[in-house]
N, C-alpha and C positions, 0 to 999 in steps of 0.2 A: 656565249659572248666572246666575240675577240678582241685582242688586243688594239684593232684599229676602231672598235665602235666610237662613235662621232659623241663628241661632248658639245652641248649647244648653251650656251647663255641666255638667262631668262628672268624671269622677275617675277616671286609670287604678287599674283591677283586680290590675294583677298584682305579680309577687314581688320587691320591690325596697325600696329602702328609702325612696324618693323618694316615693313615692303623690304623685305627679303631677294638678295642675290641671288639667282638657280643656276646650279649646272645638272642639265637633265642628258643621261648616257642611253644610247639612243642602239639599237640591236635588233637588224632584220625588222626594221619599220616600228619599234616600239620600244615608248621609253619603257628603262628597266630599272633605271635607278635617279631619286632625286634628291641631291646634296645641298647646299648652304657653299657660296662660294667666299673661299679662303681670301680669297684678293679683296674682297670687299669689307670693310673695316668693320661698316657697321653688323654685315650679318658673319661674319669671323667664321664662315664654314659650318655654321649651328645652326638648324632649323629643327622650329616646333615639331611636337612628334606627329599633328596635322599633316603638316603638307610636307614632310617627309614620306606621306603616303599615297604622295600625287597621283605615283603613276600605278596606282590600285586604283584608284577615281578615275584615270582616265579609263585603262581598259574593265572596268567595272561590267561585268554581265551583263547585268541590268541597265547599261548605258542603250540612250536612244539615237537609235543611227538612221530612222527613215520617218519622213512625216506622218504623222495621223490623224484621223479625221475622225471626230464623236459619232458613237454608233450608238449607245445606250443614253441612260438619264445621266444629268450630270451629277459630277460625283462618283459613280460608278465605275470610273477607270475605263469605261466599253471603249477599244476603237477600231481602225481601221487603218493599216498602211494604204497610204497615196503617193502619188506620185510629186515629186515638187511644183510641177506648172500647175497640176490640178489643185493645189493647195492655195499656190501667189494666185492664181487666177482668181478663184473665188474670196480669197479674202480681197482683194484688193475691188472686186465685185463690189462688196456689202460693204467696206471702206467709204468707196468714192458716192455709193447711194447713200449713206450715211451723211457724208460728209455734202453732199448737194442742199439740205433741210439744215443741218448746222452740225460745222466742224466740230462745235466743245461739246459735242454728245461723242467723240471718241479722246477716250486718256490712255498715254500713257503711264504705264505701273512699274518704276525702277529702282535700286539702289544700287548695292556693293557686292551683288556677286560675281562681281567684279572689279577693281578698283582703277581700271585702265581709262586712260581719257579718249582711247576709240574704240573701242570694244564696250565701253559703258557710254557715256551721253555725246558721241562722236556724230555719225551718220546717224545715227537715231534722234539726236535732236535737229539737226539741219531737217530731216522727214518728218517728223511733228510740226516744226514750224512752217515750214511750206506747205502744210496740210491744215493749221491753223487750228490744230485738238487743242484742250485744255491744259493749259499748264499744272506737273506735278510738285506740290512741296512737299520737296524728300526732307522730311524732317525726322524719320522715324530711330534714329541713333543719335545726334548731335547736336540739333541744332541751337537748343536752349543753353549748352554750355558755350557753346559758339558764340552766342548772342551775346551772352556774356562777357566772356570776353573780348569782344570786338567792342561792347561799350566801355571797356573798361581804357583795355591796352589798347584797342585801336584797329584789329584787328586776331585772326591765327596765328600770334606768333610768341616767341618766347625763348629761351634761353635755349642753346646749343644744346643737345643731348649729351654727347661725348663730356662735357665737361660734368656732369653727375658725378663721377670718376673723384673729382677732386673736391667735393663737398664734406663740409664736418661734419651740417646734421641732411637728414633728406626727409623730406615729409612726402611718403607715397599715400595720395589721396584718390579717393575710391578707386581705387585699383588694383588689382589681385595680378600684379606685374608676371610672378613666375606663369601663371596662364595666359595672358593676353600681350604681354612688352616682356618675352623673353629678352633681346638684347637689351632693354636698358637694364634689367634684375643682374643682369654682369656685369653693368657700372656701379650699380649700387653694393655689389657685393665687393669690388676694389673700393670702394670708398670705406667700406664696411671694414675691410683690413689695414686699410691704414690709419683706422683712428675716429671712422661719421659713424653718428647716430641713427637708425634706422628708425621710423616710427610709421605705423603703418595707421587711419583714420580709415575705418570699414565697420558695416555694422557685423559682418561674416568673417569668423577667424575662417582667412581663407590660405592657402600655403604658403603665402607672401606674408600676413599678417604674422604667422606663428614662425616666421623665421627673422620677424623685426624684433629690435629691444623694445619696443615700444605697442603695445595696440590699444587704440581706444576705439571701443566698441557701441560707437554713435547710435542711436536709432535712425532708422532712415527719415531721410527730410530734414538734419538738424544740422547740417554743415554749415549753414551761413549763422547760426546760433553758436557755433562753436568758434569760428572766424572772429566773430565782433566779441567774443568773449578774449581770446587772442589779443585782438585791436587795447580794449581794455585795460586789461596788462602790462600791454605795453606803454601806453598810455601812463599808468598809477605808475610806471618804474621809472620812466621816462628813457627807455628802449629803445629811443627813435633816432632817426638822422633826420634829424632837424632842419639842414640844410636841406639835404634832398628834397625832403616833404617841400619847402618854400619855392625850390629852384625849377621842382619838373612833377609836381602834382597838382590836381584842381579840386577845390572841393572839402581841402583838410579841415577846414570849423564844420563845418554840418558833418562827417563822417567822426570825427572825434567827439560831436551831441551824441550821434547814435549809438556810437562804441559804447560810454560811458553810462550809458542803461542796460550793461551786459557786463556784470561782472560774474563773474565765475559759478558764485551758488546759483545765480537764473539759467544760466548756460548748463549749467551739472544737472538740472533738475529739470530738462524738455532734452538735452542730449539722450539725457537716462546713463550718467556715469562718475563717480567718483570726482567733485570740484578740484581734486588735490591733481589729480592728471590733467585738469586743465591750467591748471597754475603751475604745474612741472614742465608743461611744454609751451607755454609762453616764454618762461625764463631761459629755456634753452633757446628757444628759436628772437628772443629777443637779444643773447648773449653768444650765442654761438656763430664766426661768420668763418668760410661763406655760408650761407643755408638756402636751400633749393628746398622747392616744392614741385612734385609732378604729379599734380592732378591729371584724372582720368573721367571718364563719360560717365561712369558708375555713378556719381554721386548727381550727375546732372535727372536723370527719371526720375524727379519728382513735381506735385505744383509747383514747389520754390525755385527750381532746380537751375533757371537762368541767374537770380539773386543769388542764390550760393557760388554758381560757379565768380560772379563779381567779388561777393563779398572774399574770397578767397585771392582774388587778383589781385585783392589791394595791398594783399598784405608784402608782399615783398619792396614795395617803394615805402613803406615806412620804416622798416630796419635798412633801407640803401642797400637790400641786397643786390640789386639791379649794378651795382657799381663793380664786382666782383666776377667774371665769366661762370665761374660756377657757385653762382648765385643766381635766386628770381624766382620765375615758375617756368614748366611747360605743361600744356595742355597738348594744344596741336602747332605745330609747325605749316602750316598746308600752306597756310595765308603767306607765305614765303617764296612760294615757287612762281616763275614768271612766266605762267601761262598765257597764249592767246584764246582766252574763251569766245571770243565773240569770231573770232577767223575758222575755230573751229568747230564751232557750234549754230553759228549764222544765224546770228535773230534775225536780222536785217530781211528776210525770206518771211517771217511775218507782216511784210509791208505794208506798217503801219495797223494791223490789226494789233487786238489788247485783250487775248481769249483767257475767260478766269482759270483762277487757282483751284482745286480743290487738292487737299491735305492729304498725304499718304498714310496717314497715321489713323484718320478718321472714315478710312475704306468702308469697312461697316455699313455704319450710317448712311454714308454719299451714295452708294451702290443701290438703297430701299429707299433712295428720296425721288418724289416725280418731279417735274419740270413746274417755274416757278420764278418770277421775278428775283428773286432774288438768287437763289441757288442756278438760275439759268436752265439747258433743257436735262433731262434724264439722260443719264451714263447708257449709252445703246452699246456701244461698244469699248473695249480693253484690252489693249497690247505688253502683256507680262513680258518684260526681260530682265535678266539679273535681281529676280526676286522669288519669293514664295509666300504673297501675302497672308495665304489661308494658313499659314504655317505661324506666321513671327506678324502678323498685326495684332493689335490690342483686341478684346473684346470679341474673341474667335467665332463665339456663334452667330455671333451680326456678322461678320465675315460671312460665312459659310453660306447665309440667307441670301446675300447679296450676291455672290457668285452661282448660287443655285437658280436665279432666275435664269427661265429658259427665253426670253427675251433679250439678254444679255449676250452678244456676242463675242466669245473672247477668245485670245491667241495667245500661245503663253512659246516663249522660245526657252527651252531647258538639254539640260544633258541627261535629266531622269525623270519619271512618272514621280514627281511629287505631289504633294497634299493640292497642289493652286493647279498643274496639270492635269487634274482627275477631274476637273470643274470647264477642261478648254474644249472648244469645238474643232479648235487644230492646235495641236501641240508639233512644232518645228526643231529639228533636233539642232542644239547648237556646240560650233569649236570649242573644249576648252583649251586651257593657257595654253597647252603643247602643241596647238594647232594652225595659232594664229601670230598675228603681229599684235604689238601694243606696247602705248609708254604709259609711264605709272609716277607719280610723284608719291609720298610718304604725308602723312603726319606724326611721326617721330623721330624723323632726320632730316636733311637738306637734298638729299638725293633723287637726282632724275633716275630712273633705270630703262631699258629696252628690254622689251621679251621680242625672241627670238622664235618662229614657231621650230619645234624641232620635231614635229613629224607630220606626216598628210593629215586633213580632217577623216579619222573615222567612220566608216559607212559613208552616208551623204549626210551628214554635219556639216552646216553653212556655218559661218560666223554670224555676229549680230549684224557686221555691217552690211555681209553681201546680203544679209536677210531683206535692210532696209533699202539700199540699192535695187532689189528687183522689184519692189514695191512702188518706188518711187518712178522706174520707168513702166509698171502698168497703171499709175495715174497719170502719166504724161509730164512728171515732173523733168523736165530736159534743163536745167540749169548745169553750167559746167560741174560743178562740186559733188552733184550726186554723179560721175564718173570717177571721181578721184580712189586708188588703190587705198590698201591699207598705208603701207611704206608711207605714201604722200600724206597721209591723217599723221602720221608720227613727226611728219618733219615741219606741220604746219602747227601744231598742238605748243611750238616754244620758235619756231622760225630762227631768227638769228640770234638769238636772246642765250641759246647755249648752243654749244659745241656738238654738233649730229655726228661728224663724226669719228669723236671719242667716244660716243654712245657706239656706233657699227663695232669699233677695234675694243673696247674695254667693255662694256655692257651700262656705263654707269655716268654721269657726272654730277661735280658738287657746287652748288650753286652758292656763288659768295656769301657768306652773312658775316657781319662783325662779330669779334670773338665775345663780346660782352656787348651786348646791342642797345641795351638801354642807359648805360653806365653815365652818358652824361644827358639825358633823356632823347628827346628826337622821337618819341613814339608818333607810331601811325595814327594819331585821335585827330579830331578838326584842331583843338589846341596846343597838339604837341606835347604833351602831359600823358601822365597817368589820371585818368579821370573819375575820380571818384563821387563826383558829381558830373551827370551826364545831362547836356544839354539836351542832346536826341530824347532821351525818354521824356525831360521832361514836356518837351514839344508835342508829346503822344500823350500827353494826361497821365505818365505814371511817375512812379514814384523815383528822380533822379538818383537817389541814393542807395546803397545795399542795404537790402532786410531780411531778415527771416523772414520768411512764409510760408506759415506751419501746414502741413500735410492735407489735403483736402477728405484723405482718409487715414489718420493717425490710430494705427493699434492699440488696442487696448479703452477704447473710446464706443466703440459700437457693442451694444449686450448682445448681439447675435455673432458679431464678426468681430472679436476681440484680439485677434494676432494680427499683428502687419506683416506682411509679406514683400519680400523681393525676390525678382528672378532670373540671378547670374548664370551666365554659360556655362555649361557645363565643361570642364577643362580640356577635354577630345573632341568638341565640337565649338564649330563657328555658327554663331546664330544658327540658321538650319541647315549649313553645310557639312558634309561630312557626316550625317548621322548614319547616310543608309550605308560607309563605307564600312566593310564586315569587321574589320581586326578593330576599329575602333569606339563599333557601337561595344563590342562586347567586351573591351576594357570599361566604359560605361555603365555595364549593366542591363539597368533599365531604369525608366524614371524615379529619379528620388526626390525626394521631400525634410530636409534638415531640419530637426527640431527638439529644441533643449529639455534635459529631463524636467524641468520645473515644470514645460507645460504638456509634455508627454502622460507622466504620470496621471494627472486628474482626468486624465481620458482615456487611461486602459492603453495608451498607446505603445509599443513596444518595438524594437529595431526588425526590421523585416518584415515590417503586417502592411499590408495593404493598405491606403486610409483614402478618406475620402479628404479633397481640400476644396471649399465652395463657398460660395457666396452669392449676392444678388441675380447678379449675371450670369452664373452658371458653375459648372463643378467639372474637377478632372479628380485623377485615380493615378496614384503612384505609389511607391514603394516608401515608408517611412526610414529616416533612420538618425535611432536618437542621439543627439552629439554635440559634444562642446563648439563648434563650428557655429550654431547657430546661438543666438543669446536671446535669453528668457524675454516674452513676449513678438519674437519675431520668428518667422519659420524662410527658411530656405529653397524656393520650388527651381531646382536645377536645370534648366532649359536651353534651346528651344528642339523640343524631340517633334519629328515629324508625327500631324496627329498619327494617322495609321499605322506606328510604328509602335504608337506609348499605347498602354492598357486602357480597351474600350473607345478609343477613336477619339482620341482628348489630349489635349494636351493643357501647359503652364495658362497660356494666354484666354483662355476661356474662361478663366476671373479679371485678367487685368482691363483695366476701363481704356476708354476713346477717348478721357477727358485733358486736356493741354493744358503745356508749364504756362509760368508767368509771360515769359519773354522766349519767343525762336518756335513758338505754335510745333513744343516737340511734346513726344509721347509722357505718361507716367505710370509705366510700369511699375516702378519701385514703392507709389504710392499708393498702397491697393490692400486692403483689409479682408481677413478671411476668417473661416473659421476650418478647423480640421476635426473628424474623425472617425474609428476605425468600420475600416468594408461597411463593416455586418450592421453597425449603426445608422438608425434613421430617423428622419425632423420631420 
């Protein structure tokens, strides 16, 4: 490497809350080294030990650099290099015949393997909509906590980040920060030196939790039980800002009825912990100001899980933390950013058509349903980008059924032969981040960023967009916007609403917010309150208020399946990103399974045995290991390993169900009952 190798600015892609600054140093056509850039406040030169491995991801061996086309059964990985026109040609072939009998028999299948706004639902949705497919509800990470607070606060929004910094107490709420919100776990750690509380609400002592002063080791599904237990409290002490509550909340008599049939012992005893930890942490978070809460998505996967993430939003307009900048909550930031969706995304190109939803979450099922008044016609065809559903949807082996019909046409655009690739009749190789253009907004800070591509695309790596671009002109679609470059999607994606080019010269900008946004209310609700009583749901027949609602499969409840289970990332890997990178599968291991000596022992189970973990839906195989980490009657399945990667072609998700939360029709993973034990044992 010489001293002149070109340093390019860029922006990690993926699912976190950081959206991370990059400088990628670039030598004889490839990146060599990828940094955390210094100039940028929020990412202060630090990057995850992830995607400090980018550029092993990018030039990865195993990277797909030419199209192919299914030669054997699906499933079987069989294929064949083609050429690109022989690929767009026939897909777009069996597209447009498809599409002639009826567009919503083809879906697109997306999330966040990428979190860019052109590179993810940019030119890909302008080509769905002018093709008239089925709309996808990405709900399979967020959307029930989302839901929530959007009925609450009004929307994604919430209290500055950077001011954590200067909080007395901090409540990190399901979320294993040092793995998932590196930069905020360095606000929390200044605050932590000058004097705040750290308490960590997780059912998994996870690295974060055993580095708080505080952890209370919830059962999963009990968060909005512990919330109105909180409310409570505050309540009986009279903890409140009184004026606040009157000035800029709706709702406070019916949510002070509910509070007050949640006192402590009822809360200690469906939490599964100690009543004196919920009377300990009332009193601080009712005495201590400022006090911040930064809930996380973790606690949202369950049936309750839109009611808890509310019940949890309320609480900071009852102590006036909201009056204080580092006071309130955050969840997501996102709802902040002043996006043109609709310029960029152009529904208007469904002219006037109204083609259904089906659910990303509920892939499975939708995949093995026929055509039907109600469900509309049969899925013929699927266009995978920026996902791996056979890998990270619920309920894997309905997955796998569905994608295994040979009827089922599907194209999956990847940078590797993974688990949802080995199921495609063309897999299209695609840019990543180093290769292309893309802007990226956060949900953990205010900032826009630009990626910058900093080297050629790889073999013939298209991007997503030029993917959909040649598509769109072998269906005839000739509308200006499917000509538009990348550059033009980046500058159309915020228009004049921010500064383009301070983005060219710095990589980055910050989009105004008040330093304390709620402090004299002004929320985004129809009321302009904090609304704890929500008109919108109750207009939908549910229940206006926050409640508990209790686990639709609560551990320790089923004589078969008596552990409850959840299944956190594993800390070197992003959902199913990163597993197949070598340096950091094998800091991982291999699939593990956390679980507490109490319920190890009565099963012969022992640290490093093999075991079986299963249930109605199906069974996977991993490696045990027994550990205070996980708390008695709950086991830890560490995920999402690629199946073909983890022992016998299985993985986490081949117990977790397809059944949906309360509010936001998102996944429940964490709600999912199992039973465990070892190899050699049989039922």
């Amino acid at each position: 490497m010489t001293e002149a190798s070109p340093v390019v600015r860029g922006a990690c892609p993926h699912d976190c809350p950081d959206t991370c600054a990059l400088l990628t140093t670039v030598d004889n056509g490839r990146a060599v080294r990828v940094q955390g850039n210094p100039a940028h406040r929020h990412t202060d030169g630090v990057l995850c030990t992830k995607v400090s491995r980018y550029a092993e991801r990018t030039h990865h061996p195993d990277r797909l650099l030419q199209p192919l086309r299914r030669t054997g059964p699906k499933g079987s990985g069989q294929f064949e290099p083609v050429s690109w026109d022989e690929a767009l040609d026939d897909i777009a072939a069996r597209l447009k015949a498809i599409a002639a009998r009826d567009p919503q028999a083809i879906l697109p299948y997306s999330y966040a393997g990428t979190m860019g706004l052109v590179q993810g639902e940019g030119m890909a949705a302008r080509f769905f909509h002018r093709l008239g497919a089925s709309f996808l509800d990405r709900t399979i990470c967020a959307s029930a906590g989302s839901e929530g607070l959007t009925q609450t606060l009004g929307g994604k929004v919430g209290m500055k980040v950077e001011h954590f910094a200067e909080a007395k107490l901090i409540l990190i709420w399901g979320s294993n920060s040092i793995a998932s919100n590196l930069h905020f776990w360095k606000l929390a750690q200044q605050a932590k030196r000058d004097g705040a509380r750290l308490v960590c609400i997780d059912p998994r002592r996870s690295e974060t939790a055993e580095k708080c002063h505080d952890h209370l080791a919830i059962r999963p599904g009990t968060d909005a039980a512990l919330a109105l237990a909180l409310m409570h409290e505050l309540i009986a002490h009279d903890w409140l800002d009184h004026d606040y509550i009157e000035r800029h909340t709706l709702g406070w008599d019916g949510l002070r009825e509910r509070a007050l049939r949640w006192p402590p012992a009822r809360a200690a005893e469906v939490c599964g912990i100690p009543e004196q930890q919920i009377v300990d942490l009332a009193r601080a978070y009712g005495t201590t100001k400022p006090a911040a809460i930064r809930l996380n998505y973790g606690m949202q996967r369950v049936r309750g899980g839109g009611n808890a993430a509310r019940a949890v939003a309320c609480l900071p307009a009852l102590v006036g933390a909201w009056r204080h900048r580092a006071g309130g909550v955050l969840l997501s930031s996102s709802g902040q950013f002043p996006v043109r969706k609709a310029e960029l995304q152009r529904p208007d190109l469904l002219a006037g058509r109204a083609p259904r939803t089906i659910n990303m979450t509920t892939i499975g099922d939708d995949l093995l349903r026929e055509a039907s008044p109600d469900f509309g016609p049969k899925v013929e065809a699927l266009i995978v980008y920026n996902s791996n559903p056979v890998a990270i949807a619920p309920d894997s082996s309905q997955v796998v059924k569905g994608f295994a019909r040979e009827d089922l046409f599907t194209v999956v655009l990847e940078h590797f032969q993974t688990d949802t690739a080995d199921y495609a009749d063309y897999v299209l190789p695609a840019t990543t981040q180093h290769e292309h253009w893309d802007i990226h907004t956060a949900y953990g800070h205010t900032d826009v960023l630009l990626n910058r591509p900093a080297i050629a695309p790889q073999g013939q790596a298209r991007s997503n967009t030029d993917v959909f671009r040649a598509l769109a002109t072998r269906l005839g679609f000739d509308e200006p916007c499917f000509a538009e470059d990348d550059l033009t999607l980046c500058r159309t994606a915020f228009g004049d609403r921010i500064d383009f080019q301070q983005l060219l010269d710095v990589g980055w900008v910050t989009v105004p917010v008040p330093e304390a946004p709620f402090a004299d209310g002004g929320f985004p609700t129809p009321s302009g309150r904090c609304e704890f009583h929500s008109d919108r749901l109750a207009a939908m027949g549910l229940d206006p208020l926050p409640d508990h609602v209790p686990n639709a499969e609560p551990g320790g409840t089923h004589p078969d399946y008596p552990l409850a289970m959840i299944s956190p990332p594993a800390r070197n890997f992003l959902n199913s990103s990163f597993v197949n990178v070598t340096s950091l599968r094998d800091i991982e291991g291999q699939p593990r399974l956390e679980i507490h000596a109490d319920d190890a022992a009565p099963r012969g189970i022992a640290s490093g045995q093999m075991v079986r973990v299963f249930n109605q839906r199906g069974e996977y195989r991993c490696v045990a290991e027994v550990s205070t980490r996980a708390r008695p009657g709950v086991v830890n399945g560490l995920g999402i390993w690629w199946r073909k990667l983890g022992p016998f072609g299985t993985n986490v998700n081949e117990v977790t169900s397809q059944r949906l939360t309360d509010l936001g029709r998102a996944p429940t993973f964490y709600d999912c009952h199992v039973q465990v034990a070892p190899l050699e044992a049989r039922h």
